[in-house]
Phi, psi and omega in degrees: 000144174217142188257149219338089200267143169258145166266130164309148166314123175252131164258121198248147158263165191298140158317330179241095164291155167248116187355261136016044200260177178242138167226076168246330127355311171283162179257028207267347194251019171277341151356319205235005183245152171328105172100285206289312179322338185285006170198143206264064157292052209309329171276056183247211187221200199245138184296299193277356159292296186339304209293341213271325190266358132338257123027267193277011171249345168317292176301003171259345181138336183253119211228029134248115230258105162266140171210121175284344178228079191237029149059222179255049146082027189289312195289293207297356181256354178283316211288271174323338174277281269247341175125347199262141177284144187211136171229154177225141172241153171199079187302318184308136157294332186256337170275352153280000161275309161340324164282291177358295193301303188275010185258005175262050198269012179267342173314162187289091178337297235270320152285339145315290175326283165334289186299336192278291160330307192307291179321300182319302172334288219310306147333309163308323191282026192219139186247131196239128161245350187319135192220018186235080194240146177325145193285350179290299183303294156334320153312314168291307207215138198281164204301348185256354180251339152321309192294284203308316190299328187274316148005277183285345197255313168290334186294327188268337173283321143282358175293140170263020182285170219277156151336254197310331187270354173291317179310316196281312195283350197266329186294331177309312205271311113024284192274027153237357178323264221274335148300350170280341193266130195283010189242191192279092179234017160006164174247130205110336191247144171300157164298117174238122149297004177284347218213127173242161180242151190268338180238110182240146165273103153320137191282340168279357209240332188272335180293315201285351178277355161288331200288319175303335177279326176274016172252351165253001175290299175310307180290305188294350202272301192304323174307292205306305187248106205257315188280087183272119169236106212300132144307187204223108150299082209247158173254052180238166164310075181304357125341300172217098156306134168250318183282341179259093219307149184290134181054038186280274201295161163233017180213129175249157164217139193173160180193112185331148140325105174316172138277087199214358158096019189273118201262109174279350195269324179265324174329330183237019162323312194275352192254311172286320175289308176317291189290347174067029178259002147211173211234325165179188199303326166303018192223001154288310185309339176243009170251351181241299190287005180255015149237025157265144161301136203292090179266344222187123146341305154302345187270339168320303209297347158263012184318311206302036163263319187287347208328302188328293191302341198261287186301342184264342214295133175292359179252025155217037212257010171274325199247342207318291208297323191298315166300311177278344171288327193269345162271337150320300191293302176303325193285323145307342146320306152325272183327348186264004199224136196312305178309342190024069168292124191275086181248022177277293180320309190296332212258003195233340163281291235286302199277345160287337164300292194340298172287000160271349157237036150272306158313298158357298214275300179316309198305324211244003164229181204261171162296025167216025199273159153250148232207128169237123153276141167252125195205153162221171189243178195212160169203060168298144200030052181066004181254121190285121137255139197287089175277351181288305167324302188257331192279332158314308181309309216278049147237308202314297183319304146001304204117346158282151235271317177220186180206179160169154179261144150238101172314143169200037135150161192279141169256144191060037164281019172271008170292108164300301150264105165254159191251300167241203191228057192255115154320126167216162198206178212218132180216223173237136127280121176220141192235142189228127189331000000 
């Protein structure tokens, strides 16, 4: 059985590719650096292009740093080595404990370790007979690897330890869910359980070795970097910044939820079901998905009473005709294809968030700020929508003054069955007060 496995965004490329890609877009070479490693966040960008661009607008002036979508802290542990004032929004709730967590990589290494280390004792010594667990966690993992997970898990419930390290331990327990499970559980990925992995962790032998590893992560990080300046985490809605004062920034750096139909609220199903904070996929839509920006279908799927109101909206009157034209197409479109996806609904909620955190954005930033989007364009059921393009029109619409794309590489070509032969490519937007 597998429970809602999605089909990938399928991407088609141009006949002449280009070698040559910038993958700085990507989160792959955060994998090997200190702190961004401790959890596998695919939907980030590369740390060390942030720190470069960092860096090079310091020397312009700008050294208050936002990111509206900030994910597991990529910008904001960049902000903190370099020096810099920072705030982050993060509406998913379990990927801002996630930041939360790697932004205390400043905590006392050597009591981190100990407190960490305790807990783990504490676990071993406890015999779990319960054989009565959700059926998703059943589907992962067989019942003695169940037992250890619940273990550490009751253990973290009774424990009275301070705030951050209670934090630490939860994140800890939290980032092996899925090197312990012997099925298709990628970090990141929907769940398939039809599908096994050749490599598995025993759950006392993978905790303690995250623990060792963010604890020489900590220590060589706490050497390296002395002059810190904490960031600002926030768990809201980039849609109406509330927490950050008008006109505090001058660098936004950040990247938006494609429209690519990718459901971030079941990315954390197996993790959220661990902790017994939904009962099952239906208990995402009002606990997750209703502070996300509308990205996915599912986030959709009750749309149509609103349509009307969303397509007539006067914050999207930069893109309308365009919008309507393309929703118009999909919405007949849908019908020729078995799923009959409402992505006519998904492509006019997407753009209608963008521009409430495009607004957002003017309020909380300065008249001398510069603005980086990591973006991608899209073409559900083969019909291109331009995003580099209208999302650009709507920040302009916004109040900001210009825009431009720096294309920086071609997308999916490791796709076989691709569904159609619409180019898409993956760049920058950068927008400037």
């Amino acid at each position: 059985m597998t429970f809602h496995i999605k089909e990938p965004e399928l991407d088609l490329f141009p006949d002449e590719v280009i070698i040559e890609q910038n993958y700085s877009a990507t989160f792959a070479d955060n994998m090997s650096l200190p702190v961004h490693k401790w959890y596998r966040y695919t939907a980030g960008f590369s740390a060390t292009w942030v720190n470069q661009l960092i860096k090079q607008e310091k020397e312009n002036g700008r050294v208050r740093i936002i990111d509206p979508f900030a994910g597991s802290g990529t910008v904001l542990i960049e902000s903190e080595f370099e020096g810099v004032e920072s705030y982050g929004i993060e509406a998913h709730p379990y990927i801002y404990k996630i930041a939360k967590a790697k932004l205390n990589w400043n905590y006392p290494a050597d009591k981190f370790k100990s407190e960490a280390l305790a807990l783990l004792k504490k676990a071993t010594s406890i015999k779990i007979t319960k054989t009565d667990f959700p059926k998703l966690i059943l589907s992962c993992y067989p019942i003695e690897v169940i037992q250890k997970l619940e273990a550490l898990k009751q253990s973290w419930l009774l424990s009275d330890q301070e705030d951050e390290i209670k934090n630490f331990n939860w994140f800890v327990i939290t980032s092996i869910l899925r090197i312990t499970s012997p099925v298709g559980t990628a970090q990141w990925q929907y769940i398939q359980p039809n599908k096994t992995k050749s490599k598995v962790i025993d759950p006392f032998i993978a905790f303690e070795g995250k623990v060792h590893d963010m604890y020489s992560d900590m220590k060589r990080t706490q050497n390296r970097f002395k002059n810190v300046v904490d960031s600002i985490i926030l768990n809201e809605d980039a849609r109406n910044i509330k927490s950050i004062p008008n006109g505090w920034g001058d660098l936004v750096i950040t990247s938006p939820p494609y429209a690519n139909n990718y459901d971030y609220a079941d990315a954390t199903r197996l993790e959220m079901t661990f902790w017994g904070d939904i009962n099952g996929w239906a208990d995402l839509q009002d606990n997750i998905r209703i502070n996300l920006v509308r990205a996915c279908t599912q986030h959709v799927s009750k749309l149509g009473e609103n349509i009307e109101q969303i397509l007539s909206n006067p914050k999207l009157s930069a893109i309308q005709s365009e919008l309507l034209e393309v929703y118009e197409t999909l919405k007949l479109e849908r019908l020729k294809h078995g799923g009959k996806k409402n992505y006519h609904f998904m492509i006019a909620a997407y753009f209608n968030d963008l521009a409430d955190v495009f607004l957002s954005l003017r309020k909380v930033t300065s008249n001398n700020a510069k603005m980086c989007f990591v973006i991608g364009d899209s073409a559900p059921y083969g019909i291109y929508v331009p995003v580099d393009k209208w999302l650009g029109k709507l920040a302009v619409s916004a109040g900001f003054s210009d825009y431009s794309f720096e294309k920086l590489r071609d997308r999916n070509i490791k796709w076989k069955n691709r569904k159609h032969t619409v180019p898409l490519h993956e760049g920058r937007l950068w927008i400037n007060s």
